[in-house]
N, C-alpha and C positions, 0 to 999 in steps of 0.2 A: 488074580493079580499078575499082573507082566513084570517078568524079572529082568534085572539090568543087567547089560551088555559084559560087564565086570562086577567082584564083590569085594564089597566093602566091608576092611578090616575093624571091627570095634573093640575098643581095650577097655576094661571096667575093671578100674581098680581095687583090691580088697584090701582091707586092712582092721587088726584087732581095734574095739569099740564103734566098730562102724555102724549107721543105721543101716539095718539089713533091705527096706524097703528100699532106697536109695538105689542098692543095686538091681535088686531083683525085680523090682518095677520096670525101668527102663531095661532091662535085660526080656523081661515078657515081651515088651513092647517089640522090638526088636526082631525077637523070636518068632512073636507073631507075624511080622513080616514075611521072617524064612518060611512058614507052616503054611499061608496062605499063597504064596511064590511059585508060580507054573515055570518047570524049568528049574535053573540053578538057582540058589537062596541067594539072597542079595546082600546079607550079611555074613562075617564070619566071626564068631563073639568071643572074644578071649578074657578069661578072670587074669588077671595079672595081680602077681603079690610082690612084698619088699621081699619076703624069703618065698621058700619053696613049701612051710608048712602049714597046717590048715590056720586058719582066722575064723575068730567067734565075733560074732556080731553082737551087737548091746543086750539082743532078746536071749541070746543064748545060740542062735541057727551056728553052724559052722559050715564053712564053705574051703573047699580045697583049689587052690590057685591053680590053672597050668603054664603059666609061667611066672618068671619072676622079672625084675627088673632089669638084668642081667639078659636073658634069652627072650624077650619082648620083641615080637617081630616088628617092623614097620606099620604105623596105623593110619589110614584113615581117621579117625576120630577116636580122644580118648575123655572116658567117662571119673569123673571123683565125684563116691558121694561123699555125704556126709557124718556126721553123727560125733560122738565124744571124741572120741580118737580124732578126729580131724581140728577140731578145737585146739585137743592138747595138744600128744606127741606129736603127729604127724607135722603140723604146722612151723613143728621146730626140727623135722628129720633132717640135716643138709643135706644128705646122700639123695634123697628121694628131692628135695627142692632143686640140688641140679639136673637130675636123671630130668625134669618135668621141663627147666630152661631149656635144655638139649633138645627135649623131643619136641618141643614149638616151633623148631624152625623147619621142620618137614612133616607134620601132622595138620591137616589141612582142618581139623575141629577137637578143640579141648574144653571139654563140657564138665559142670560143677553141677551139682545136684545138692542141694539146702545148704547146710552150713559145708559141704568142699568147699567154699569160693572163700574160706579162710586158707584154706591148701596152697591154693591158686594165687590169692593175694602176697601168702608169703613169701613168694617166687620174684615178687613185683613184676609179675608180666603186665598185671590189672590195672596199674599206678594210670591214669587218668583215666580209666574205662568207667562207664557205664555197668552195673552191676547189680543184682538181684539177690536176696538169699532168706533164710527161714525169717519172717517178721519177728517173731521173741528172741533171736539173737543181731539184730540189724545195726543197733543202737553200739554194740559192743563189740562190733565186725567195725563201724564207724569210726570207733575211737582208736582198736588197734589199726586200721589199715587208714588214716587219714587220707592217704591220697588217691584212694577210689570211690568212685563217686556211687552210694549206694543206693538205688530207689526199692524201698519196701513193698509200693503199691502196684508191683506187678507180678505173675504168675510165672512170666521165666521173660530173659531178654536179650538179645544179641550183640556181642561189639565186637567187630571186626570177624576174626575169626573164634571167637571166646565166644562160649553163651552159661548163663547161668541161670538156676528157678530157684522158686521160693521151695517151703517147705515138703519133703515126703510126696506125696501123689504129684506135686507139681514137675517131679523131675519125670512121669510119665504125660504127662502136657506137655514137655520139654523133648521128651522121646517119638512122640506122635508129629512132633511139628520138624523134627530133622526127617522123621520118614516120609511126611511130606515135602521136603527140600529134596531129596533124595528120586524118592520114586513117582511125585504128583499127589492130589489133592487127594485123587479117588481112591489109590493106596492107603492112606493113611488112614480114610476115614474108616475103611474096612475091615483095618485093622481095631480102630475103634469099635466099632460092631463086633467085631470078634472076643474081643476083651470084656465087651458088657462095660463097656466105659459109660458115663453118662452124658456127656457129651464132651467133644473135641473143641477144648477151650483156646482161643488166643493168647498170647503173651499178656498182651494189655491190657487183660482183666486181672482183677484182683484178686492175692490171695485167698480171701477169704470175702464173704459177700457185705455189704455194705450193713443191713439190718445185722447179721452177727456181728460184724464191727462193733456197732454201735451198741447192741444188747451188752455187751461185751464192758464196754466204754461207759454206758449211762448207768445210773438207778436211780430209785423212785421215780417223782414224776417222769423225768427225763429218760428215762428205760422205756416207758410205758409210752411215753410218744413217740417210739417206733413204730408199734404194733397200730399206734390210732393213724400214724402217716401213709402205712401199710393198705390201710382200708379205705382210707379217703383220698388216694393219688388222681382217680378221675375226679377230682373236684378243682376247686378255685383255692388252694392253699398260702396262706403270706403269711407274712412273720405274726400278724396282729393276728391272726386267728392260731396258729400254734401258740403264744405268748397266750390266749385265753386258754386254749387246753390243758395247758398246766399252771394257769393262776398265776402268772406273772405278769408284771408291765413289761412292756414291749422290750424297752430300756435293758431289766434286767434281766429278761428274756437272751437278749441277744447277747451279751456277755456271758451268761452261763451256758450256754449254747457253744458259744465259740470256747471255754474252756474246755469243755466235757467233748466235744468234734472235732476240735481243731479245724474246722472250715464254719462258711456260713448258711444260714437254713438255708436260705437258694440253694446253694452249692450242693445240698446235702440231699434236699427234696430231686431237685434234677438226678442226681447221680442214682436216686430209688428208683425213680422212673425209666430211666433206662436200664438197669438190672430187670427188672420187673418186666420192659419189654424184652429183653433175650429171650426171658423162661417164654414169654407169651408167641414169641418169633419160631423158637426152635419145639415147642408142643402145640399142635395144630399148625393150622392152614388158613385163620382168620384173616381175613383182608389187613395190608398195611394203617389202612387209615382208621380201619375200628381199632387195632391195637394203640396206635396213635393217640386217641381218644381217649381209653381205658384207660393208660396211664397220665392221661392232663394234660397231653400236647393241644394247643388252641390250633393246630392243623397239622397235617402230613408233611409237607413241606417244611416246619419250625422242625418236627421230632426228625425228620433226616439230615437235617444240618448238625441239631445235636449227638444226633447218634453217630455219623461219618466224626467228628470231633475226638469224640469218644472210644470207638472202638478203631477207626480208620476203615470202617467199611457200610457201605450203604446199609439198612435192614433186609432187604431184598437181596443183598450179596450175604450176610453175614444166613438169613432161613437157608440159601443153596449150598452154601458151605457148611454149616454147624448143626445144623437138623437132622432128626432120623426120619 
């Protein structure tokens, strides 16, 4: 890896009840930057505390700050994760909500990691942004923070100079795709590879995968036509032939459906079949148009409109970037 011309400072904030992955994920990630870095590191990582002594995180780890809020050098980018503590105390700390207004106006990236972007919101920097954060606390991020705009259904997201992710591992999808902004593409992925990551996911995708979603969301019959939609995606699937799979008329079909999904079988069926082609895009070398097939697309040409829609990048763009 080619190291950059200067290095860039990163602040990761600690604080008692933190989730300790929160930090320590994107602080690997990071890390691994500097490990793999011919030449000078490209980062230079600072724990930053509200005091100077150690912080216990939720599981018990303790971590010792070298700085404090007070002696906090100038950053390039500064990192909140998450966890209880961000919920509660923190979110009502004043001392720490101005220190965070101040340092916005000359930190060139202030990143929230699962539930920080409660941290961040209570700053009102967020107040019409765009905004990501753990799916089981999003609904309740929504109602304290009204005037940021939160979408659930992404794995991290950028507004302006703010980026936020979803849950725990997501804030190192979040930390791979700054060290791609940072250092290029091949950087990052390398990093990836080094970490034994499983693959270097895009913002865009979802938390969590559609079929768990849904497992998740359905039971009885309604559960079990995941697994049967799962198996028969290269076929001809419509509403009338699921509404037979689990013994319904079409009718009541389609309203229990849309209760239990909250979208519609189309919606739903499409959205398996491109999850389905990633896994098939980024594990082997099959031809675009066989995998096309495999998952129901009636041509190559239909599955890359959908898929460009979808992820924002052709299939052929997304195998050379996200693939091992």
């Amino acid at each position: 890896m080619t190291s950059p011309s200067s290095t860039r400072s990163i602040g990761l904030l600690a604080y008692d009840d933190m989730q300790a992955l929160d930090l320590v994920g994107p602080l690997d990630v990071f890390g691994g930057a500097n490990a793999l870095a011919h030449g000078a590191p490209p980062y230079e990582l600072r724990v930053i505390g509200l005091h100077a002594r150690a912080v216990r995180a939720e599981n018990g780890l303790s971590i010792v700050p070298v700085h404090t809020l007070e002696d906090a050098p100038p950053l390039d980018t500064l990192l909140i994760p998450g966890g209880r503590g961000a919920r509660l105390a923190l979110s009502r700390d004043a001392r720490l909500l101005d220190w965070l207004r101040e340092r916005s106006k000359d930190t060139r990236r202030i990143v929230s990691v699962c539930t920080g972007a409660y941290v961040l919101a209570a700053t009102g920097l967020l107040d019409g942004r765009r905004v990501t954060t753990h799916w089981g606390y999003a609904d309740d991020f929504a109602r304290r923070y009204p005037a940021v705009h939160v979408e659930t259904d992404r794995l991290f997201l950028r507004d302006g100079c703010f980026a936020t992710s979803g849950g725990l591992t997501a804030g190192m999808d979040l930390a791979l795709a700054l060290v791609d902004e940072d250092l290029g593409a091949a950087a990052a992925l390398e990093v990836a590879r080094y970490l034994v990551m499983y693959v270097k996911r895009p913002g865009n995708q979802a938390q969590f995968s559609t079929p768990l979603a849904a497992q998740a969301q359905g039971n009885g019959r309604m559960g079990a036509l995941v697994g049967w939609l799962l198996a028969h995606l290269d076929e001809d699937i419509g509403m009338e032939r699921m509404a037979d799979q689990v013994a319904m008329s079409a009718r009541h079909f389609r309203r229990v459906f849309a209760e239990t999904f909250a979208m519609t079988p189309a919606r739903f069926v499409e959205k398996l079949r491109l999850e389905q082609a990633c896994m098939r895009l980024t594990h082997g070398r099959a031809p675009i148009e066989r995998i096309a097939s495999s998952v129901g697309f009636n041509s190559a040409d239909a599955f890359r409109r959908a898929f460009r829609a979808r992820y924002g990048a052709t299939p052929k763009e997304y195998r050379e970037r996200f693939s091992f």
